[in-house]
Structure formats: C-alpha cells, structure tokens
C-alpha positions in Angstrom: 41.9 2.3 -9.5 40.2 3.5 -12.5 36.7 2.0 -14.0 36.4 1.3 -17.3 33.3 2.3 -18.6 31.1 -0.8 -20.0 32.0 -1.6 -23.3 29.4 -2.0 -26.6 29.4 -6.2 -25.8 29.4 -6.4 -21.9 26.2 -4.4 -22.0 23.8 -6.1 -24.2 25.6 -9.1 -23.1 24.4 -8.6 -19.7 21.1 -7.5 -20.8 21.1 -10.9 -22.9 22.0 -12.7 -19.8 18.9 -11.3 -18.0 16.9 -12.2 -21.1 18.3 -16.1 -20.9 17.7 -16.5 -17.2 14.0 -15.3 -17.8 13.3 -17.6 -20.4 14.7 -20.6 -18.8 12.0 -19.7 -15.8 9.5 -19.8 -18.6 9.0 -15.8 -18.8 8.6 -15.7 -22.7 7.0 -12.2 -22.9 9.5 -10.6 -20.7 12.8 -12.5 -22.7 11.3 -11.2 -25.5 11.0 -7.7 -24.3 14.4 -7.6 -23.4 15.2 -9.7 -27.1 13.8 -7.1 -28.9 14.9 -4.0 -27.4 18.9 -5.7 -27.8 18.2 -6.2 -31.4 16.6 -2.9 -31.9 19.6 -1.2 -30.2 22.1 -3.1 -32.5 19.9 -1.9 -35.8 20.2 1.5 -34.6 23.3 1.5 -34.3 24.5 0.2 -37.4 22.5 3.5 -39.2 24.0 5.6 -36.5 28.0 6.0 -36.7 28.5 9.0 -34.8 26.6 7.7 -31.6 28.0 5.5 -29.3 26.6 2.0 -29.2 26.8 2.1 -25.6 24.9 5.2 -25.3 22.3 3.6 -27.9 21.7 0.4 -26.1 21.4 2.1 -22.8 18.7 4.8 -24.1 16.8 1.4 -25.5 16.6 -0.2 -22.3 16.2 2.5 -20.0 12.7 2.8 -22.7 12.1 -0.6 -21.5 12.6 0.3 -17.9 9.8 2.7 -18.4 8.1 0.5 -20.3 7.9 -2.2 -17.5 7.2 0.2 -14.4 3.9 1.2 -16.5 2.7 -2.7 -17.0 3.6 -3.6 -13.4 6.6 -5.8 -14.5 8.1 -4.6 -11.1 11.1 -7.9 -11.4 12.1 -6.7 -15.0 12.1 -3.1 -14.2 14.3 -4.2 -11.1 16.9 -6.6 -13.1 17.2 -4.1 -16.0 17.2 -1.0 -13.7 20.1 -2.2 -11.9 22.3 -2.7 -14.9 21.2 0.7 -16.3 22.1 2.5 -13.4 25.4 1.0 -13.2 26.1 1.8 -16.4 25.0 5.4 -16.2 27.3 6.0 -13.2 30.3 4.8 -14.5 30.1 6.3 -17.6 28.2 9.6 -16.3 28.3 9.9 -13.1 25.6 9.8 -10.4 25.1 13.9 -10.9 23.9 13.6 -14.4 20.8 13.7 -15.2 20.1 10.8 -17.2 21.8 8.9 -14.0 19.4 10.3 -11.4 16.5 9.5 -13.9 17.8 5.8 -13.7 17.8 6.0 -10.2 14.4 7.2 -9.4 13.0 4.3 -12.0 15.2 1.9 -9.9 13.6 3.6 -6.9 10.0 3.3 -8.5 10.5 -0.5 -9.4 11.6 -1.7 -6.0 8.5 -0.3 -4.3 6.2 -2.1 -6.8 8.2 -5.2 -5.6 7.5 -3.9 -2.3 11.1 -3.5 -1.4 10.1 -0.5 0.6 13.6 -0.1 2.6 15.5 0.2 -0.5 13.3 2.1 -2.4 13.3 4.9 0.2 17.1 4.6 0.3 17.4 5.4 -3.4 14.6 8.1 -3.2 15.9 10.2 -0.4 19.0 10.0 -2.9 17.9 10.9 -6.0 15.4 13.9 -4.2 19.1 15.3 -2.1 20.9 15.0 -5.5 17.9 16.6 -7.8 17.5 19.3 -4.8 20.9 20.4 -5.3 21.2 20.1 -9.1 18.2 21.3 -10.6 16.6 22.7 -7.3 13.5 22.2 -5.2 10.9 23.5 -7.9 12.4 21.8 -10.9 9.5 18.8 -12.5 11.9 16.1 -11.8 12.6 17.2 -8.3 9.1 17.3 -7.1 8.8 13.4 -9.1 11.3 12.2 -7.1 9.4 14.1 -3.8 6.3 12.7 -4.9 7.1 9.0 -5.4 9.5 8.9 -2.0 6.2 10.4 0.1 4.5 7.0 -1.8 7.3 5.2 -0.6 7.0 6.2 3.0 2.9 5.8 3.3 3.7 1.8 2.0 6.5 2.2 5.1 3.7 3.1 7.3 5.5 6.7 7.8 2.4 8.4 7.3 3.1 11.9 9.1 7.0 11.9 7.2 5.1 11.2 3.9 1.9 14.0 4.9 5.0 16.9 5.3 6.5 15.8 2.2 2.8 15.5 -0.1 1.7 19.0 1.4 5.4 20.5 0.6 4.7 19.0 -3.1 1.2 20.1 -3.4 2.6 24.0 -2.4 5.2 24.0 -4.9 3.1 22.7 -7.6 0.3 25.2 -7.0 3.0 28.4 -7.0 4.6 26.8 -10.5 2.0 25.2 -12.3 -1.4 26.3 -10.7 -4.2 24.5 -8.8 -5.9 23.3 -11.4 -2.6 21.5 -13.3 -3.3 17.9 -14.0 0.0 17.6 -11.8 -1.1 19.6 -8.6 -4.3 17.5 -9.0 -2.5 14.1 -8.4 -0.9 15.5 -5.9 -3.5 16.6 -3.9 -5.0 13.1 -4.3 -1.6 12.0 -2.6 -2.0 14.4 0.1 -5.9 13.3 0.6 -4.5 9.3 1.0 -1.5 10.5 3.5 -4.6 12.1 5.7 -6.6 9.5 4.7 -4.0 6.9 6.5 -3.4 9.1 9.9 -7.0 8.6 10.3 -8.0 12.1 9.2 -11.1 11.0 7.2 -12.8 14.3 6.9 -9.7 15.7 5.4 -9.0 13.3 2.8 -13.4 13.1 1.8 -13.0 17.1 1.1 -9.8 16.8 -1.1 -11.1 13.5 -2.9 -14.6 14.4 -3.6 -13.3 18.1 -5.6 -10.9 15.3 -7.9 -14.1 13.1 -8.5 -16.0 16.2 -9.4 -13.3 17.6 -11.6 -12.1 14.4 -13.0 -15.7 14.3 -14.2 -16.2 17.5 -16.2 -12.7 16.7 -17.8 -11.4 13.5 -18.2 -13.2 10.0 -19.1 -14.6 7.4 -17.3 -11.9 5.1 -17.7 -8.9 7.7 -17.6 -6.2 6.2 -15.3 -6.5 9.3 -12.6 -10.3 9.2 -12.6 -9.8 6.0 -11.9 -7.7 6.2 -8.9 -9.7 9.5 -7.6 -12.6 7.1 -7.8 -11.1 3.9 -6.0 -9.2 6.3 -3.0 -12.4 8.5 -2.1 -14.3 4.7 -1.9 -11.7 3.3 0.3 -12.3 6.7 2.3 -15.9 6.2 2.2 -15.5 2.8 3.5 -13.3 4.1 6.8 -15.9 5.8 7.5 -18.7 3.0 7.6 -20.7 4.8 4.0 -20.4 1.1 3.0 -23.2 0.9 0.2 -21.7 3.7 -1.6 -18.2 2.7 -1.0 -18.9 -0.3 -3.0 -20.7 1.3 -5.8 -17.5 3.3 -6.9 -15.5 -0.1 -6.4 -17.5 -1.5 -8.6 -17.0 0.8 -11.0 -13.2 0.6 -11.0 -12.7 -3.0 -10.9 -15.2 -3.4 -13.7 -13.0 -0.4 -15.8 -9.5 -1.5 -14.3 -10.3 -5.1 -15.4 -11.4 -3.9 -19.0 -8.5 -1.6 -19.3 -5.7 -3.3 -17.4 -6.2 -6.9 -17.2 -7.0 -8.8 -13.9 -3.5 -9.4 -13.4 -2.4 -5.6 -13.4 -1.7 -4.5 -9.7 -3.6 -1.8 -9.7 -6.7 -4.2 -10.7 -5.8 -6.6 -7.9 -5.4 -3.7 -5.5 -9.2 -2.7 -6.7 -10.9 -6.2 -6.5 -9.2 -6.5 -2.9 -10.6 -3.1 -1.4 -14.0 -3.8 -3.1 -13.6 -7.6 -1.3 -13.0 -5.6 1.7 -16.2 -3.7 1.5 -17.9 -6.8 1.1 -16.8 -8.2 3.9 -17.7 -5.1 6.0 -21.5 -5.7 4.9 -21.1 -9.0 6.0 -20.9 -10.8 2.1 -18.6 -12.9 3.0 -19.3 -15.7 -0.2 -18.3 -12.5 -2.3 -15.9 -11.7 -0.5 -14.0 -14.6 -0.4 -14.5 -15.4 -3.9 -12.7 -12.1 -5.0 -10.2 -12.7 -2.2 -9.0 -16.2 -3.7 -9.0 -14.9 -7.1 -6.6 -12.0 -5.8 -4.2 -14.2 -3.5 -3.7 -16.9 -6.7 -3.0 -14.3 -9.2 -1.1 -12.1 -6.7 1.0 -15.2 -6.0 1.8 -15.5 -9.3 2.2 -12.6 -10.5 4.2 -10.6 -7.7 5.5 -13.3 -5.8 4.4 -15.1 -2.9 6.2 -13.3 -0.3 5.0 -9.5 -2.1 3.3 -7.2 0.3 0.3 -7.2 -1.0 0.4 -10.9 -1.5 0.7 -11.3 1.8 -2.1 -8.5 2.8 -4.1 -10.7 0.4 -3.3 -13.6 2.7 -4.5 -11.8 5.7 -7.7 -10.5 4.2 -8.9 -14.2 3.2 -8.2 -15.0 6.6 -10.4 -12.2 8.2 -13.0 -13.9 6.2 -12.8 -17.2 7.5 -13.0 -16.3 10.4 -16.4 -14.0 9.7 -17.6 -17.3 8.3 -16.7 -19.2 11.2 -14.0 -21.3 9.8 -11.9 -20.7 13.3 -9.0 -23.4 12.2 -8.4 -22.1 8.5 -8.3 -18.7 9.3 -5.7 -19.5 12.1 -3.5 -21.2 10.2 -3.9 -18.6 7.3 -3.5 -15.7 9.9 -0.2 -17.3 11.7 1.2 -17.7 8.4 0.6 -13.9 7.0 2.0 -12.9 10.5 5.0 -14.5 10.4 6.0 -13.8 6.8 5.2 -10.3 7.4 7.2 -10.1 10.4 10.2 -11.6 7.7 9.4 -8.8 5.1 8.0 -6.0 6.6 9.3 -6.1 10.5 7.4 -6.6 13.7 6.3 -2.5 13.5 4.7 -2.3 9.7 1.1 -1.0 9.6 0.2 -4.6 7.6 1.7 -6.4 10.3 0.5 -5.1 13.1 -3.2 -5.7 11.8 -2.6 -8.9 10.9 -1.5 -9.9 14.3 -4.2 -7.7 15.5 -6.6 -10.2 13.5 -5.2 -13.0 14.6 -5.2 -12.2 18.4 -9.4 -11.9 17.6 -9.0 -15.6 15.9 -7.0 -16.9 19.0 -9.8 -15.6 21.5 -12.6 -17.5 19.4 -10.5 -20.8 18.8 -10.3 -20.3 23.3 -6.7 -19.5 23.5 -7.0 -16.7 26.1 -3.3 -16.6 27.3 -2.1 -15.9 23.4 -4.9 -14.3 22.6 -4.6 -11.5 25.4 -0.5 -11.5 25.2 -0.6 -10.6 21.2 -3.6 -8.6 21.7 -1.7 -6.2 24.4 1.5 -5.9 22.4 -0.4 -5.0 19.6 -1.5 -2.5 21.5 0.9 -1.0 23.2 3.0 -1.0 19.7 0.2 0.5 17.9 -0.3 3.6 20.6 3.6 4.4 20.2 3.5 4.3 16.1 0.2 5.5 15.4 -0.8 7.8 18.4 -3.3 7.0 21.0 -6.5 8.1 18.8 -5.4 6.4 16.0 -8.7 3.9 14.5 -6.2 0.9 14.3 -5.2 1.9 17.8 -8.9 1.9 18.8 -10.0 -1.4 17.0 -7.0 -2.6 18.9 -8.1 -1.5 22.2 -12.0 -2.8 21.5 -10.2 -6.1 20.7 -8.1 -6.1 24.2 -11.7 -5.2 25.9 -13.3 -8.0 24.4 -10.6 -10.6 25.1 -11.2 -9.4 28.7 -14.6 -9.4 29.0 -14.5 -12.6 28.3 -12.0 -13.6 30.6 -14.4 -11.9 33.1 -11.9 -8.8 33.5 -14.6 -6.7 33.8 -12.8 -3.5 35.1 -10.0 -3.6 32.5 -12.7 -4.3 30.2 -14.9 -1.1 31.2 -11.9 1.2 31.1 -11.0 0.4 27.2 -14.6 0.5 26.7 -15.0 4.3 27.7 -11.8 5.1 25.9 -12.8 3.6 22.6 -16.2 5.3 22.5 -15.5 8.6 23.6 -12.5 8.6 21.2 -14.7 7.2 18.0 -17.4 9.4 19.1 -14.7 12.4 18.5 -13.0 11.2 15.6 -15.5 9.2 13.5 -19.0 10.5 14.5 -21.7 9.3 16.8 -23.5 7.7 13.6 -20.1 5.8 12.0 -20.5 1.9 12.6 -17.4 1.7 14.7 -18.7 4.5 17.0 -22.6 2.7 17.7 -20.4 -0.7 18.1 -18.5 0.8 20.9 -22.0 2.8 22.3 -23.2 -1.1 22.2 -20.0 -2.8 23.9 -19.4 -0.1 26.7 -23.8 -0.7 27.2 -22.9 -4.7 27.6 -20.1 -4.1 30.1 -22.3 -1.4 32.0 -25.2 -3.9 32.5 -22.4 -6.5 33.7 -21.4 -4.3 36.1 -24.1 -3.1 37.4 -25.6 -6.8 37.7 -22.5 -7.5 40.0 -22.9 -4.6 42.4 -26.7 -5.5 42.5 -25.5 -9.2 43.7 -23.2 -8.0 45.8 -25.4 -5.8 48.2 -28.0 -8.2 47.9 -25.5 -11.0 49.6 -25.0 -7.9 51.9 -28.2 -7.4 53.1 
C-alpha cells in the first residue's frame, strides 16, 4: 500500500502536539521552542511560494533538533527527532542524505537520554548506510563512526568502541592531517576508549599532547579544552595522581558552570568526577555535598531513572559508607542496583560496580552470606567482560579477599591477595595507591598465616 507523504498541517500539527503535551508538564522553555520554530516555519513560507511548506517546516525543526542536542535537551531532541525522521523517510527515503542526517541526531539524542541500545541500533545504521552512500572517508561517515564508538564505551564495549576510535583517528589523519581540530577530538576519543580498558599509560600520552596543544591554540574555556582538561583528570585520578587530578577538575567545573550552567550535563558530569576525587582523598563532607547537588539536579533534569542519575545515586552511596553511615548507604546502594539492573542489564560496567559497592556495604553492615555471594558473581562476571587484569576486576577480587578474611578464609583470602598485587604491581605501578594497598593486604594475610603455622607446631611440640 502506498504512504502518503505528510501533508503541510499533519506536520506542524504534530510538532504542535509535542509542544501542548510539554506545556501541560509545565516545560515552558521547551513549548516555546517548539512554538516558535512552527510559527517561524509558517512566516517563511508565506514569502516562499516555490518551496514546499513541508520541506520548510521540516528544515525548521530539524534546526531545533540541533539546537536541543547542543543544550542537553536530550527528551526534546528525542520527541522532535522521531517525527523528523519519519517524515524524511517517507518523503525521501532512508538513503537521502538529509534522512540519514536525521537519523544520526535521533541516534545522538537517545544516548544523551541514555538509551544506549537504541542509539547503537540507529548508529550501526546510519554508519552501514553512509558507508555505502558517500563511503568510509566522507565527514559525515566518520560522524556517524565517531558518535557510535561513544555509544558503545557508554555500552561498556570498550574493545568494539577502541577498533572503531583508532579506525576514525587513521582516516582523519590521511584526509585532514594530524593536527585538524577533527583528528584532535578524535584522538581524545581514542585516549578515553584506552583509558576505559584500563590502559592508563596509553590514554596519559594521547591526553597530555591535547592539553598542551589546546593550550597554545584555543582558550581556556573553549568546549574541547575543556573536555581534554576533565578526561586527562579522570585519567590522572585512575592512576592514584589525586592532588593534581583535582586541580584540573576544578578548573572545569568552575568554567563548565560559568559557561554552561550547573544543570548542563556536561557540568554535572564535571562536578561528579571532581566529587569522585574528593572522595578518593578521603573529603567526604565535599564530596557529598557536590554529590547531592548532582543527584537533585540530575533527577530533575534527566530523569530519575537516567544513567547517570542513577551513577549519581551510587556515588552518594560510596560516600556513606566512607562516612560510616552503613544503613543509608545500603538502602541507597540496593536501590541504584536494582534500577540499574532495569535499565542497563545485570552485565553494564555501572552496574556491575555498583553491586560491587554494595557487596563491600553488606560485609560492614555483617551480612557475610550476601556479602560473599554478590561479591563472587561480581567477580566471576567481571573476569568474563572485562578480562582477568582488568582494575574493576581487581578491586573486585581485593573485595572477595577481604570478605574472606574476615570470614577467617584465610587461604582463599591469600590466593586473591597475590593475584591482586602482582597484577597492580604490573599494570598500575609499584607506587599507584591501589598497588601499596594490595602490598599492605597480602602483608596482613601473610602475618595471619604465618601466626597460625607458629601455633600449630607449637601445639605440636
């Protein structure tokens, strides 16, 4: 059966529907985005008689579209992307390339939503289809490669999205040359892919040349200096450099919050890596102001059940239970577990930490049984989707060794305890934090042990 293409009224009406339903939830700014861009569309066309007034209204709010993915609107950009697209199939086709440019915004808004599934289904279509059309090379092609490696870090595919960031980062050096602005925010999306697998050393030597270039070029408060800036800090703080981890941090939330707005995602994402290093250094007041602020606004701004609401959720929890406030940071930590086992499934990155976290919260509230049973899964799970020398798979493992030391396990307990040093030792450096905390738990379970043979051939003898 034949479509018909969407006429000059169903469109805007559609559009005016959206803007309605936002209004009655008491979204004035974003009705009156919507509002203007209809009535904008209709002045236009009125001057312009040999232009459709479909073709006008859809090249208005596919503006808006834009518009939204740069403020963060991530809902608006969803609604209004979906109708756009719809429209720009039927009447164009999905092969055209104002159709696949409407997809890959789609794409772009549901991974700000954290829709990470679907966003990866539309990207892996839009990158086949702008493969074929315009080939590999093409701007738009390596976009659409670009954002779907983003898409699969968030899905915790972190070797699927290092292929696709070092593929990107070749063909933008051959075509535009190592020192494009382009290739350079590539690179910084290679540098986090490493940086996410663990491969610290990688990411520092990529990160620190885009700090040092970003400052002979661009400003202070350009929007790649500040991202250069806020991934080499979060680098800096995997590696235990905490002091001057949360010097840059500083510096970006301060200029993210000047430029942006505290409610701006990329702010929020900011305040919580610099809460982060607080808590590392043990400022846990700090940290758990900043952490509030972040949960309330993230809540309201992205939605309670938003990834990174719910990693906000987590965090907080991590630092009640730093500050010894064993029953809130349970009931925090069960309920970030659960919804992220809803949103994100059992095997997500954010998930498995936070049930990581919350095994360590069920050992200090002296609930052994779940404490070990969570704490072994996590484990196991982590071993099979990160790799064995994985940090997350180590803190894991030091987690499992402490659960049975206290349970008196002492031979499990000494076995993890080699593992997790030598493996740290290897990966991080005999002077990282995480390396002289194993050297100190693998010292503990040696003097236990040796204090047990000593009693033993003294009951000998």
């Amino acid at each position: 059966m034949d479509t018909s293409p969407p006429s000059h009224e169903s469109f805007p009406q559609s559009v005016g529907s959206l803007a309605a339903a936002y209004r009655s939830r008491g979204w004035a700014a974003e009705a009156a985005e919507l509002e203007d861009a209809i009535a904008s569309a209709e002045q236009k066309a009125a001057v312009d008689t040999t232009t459709e007034a479909t073709t006008i209204s859809l090249e208005e709010m596919s503006v808006v579209v834009k518009n939204c993915l740069n403020r963060g609107w991530w809902t608006v950009a969803a609604d209004l992307g979906v109708i756009v697209l719809e429209a720009r199939e039927t009447l164009l086709g999905e092969k055209d390339l104002a159709t696949l440019t409407a997809m890959s915004n789609l794409a772009s808004a549901y991974w700000g939503q954290g829709q990470w599934d679907k966003a990866a289904g539309l990207g892996e279509r839009v990158t086949s289809l702008r493969r074929k059309s315009l080939g590999e090379k093409h701007p738009q092609t390596l976009i659409s490669m670009s954002n779907l490696a983003a898409t699969y870090r968030s899905q915790g595919r972190w070797a699927d999205a290092r292929a696709l960031d070092s593929k990107v980062v070749e063909l933008k050096t051959q075509t535009l040359g190592r020192d494009h602005h382009s290739t350079l925010i590539s690179m910084a999306n290679l540098a986090v892919s490493y940086a996410s697998l663990g491969q610290y050393a990688e990411a520092e030597t990529i990160e620190r040349q885009l700090v040092e270039v970003g400052e002979r070029t661009l400003s202070a408060t350009d929007t790649s200096m500040l991202t250069w800036k806020s991934n080499l800090a979060s680098t800096y703080r995997d590696q235990g450099r905490l002091s001057v981890a949360e010097r840059l941090e500083r510096e970006v939330v301060d200029a993210r919050r000047e430029s942006l707005g505290t409610s701006h995602p990329l702010t929020l994402t900011s305040m919580a890596n610099l809460a982060s290093t607080y808590r590392a250094q043990s400022q846990l007041v700090d940290a758990e102001h900043l952490e509030k602020e972040v949960l309330t606004t993230s809540e309201t701004v992205l939605g309670e059940t938003h990834p990174q609401t719910l990693l906000s959720l987590n965090n907080l929890a991590s630092t009640y239970r730093g500050q010894g406030r064993l029953e809130e940071a349970k009931d925090l930590g069960v309920k970030a577990m659960n919804a992220m086992q809803q949103v994100l499934g059992e095997h997500h990155p954010h998930t498995l930490t936070a049930m990581a976290d919350l095994a360590v919260t069920y050992h200090l509230t002296r609930q052994p049984r779940d404490a070990e049973r969570l704490a072994s899964w996590v484990l196991q799970t982590m071993k099979a989707t990160f790799g064995e020398n994985h940090p997350h798979t180590l803190t894991a493992m030091a987690n499992l060794g402490f659960i049975y030391q206290s349970q008196g396990k002492w031979d499990g307990a000494g076995g993890l305890a080699e593992t997790v040093y030598a493996r740290r030792e290897a990966g991080l450096g005999k002077d990282h934090p995480d390396t002289i905390a194993a050297l100190e738990d693998l010292r503990r379970v040696a003097w236990v042990e040796a204090a047990d043979r000593n009693d033993a051939q003294r009951r000998l003898t």
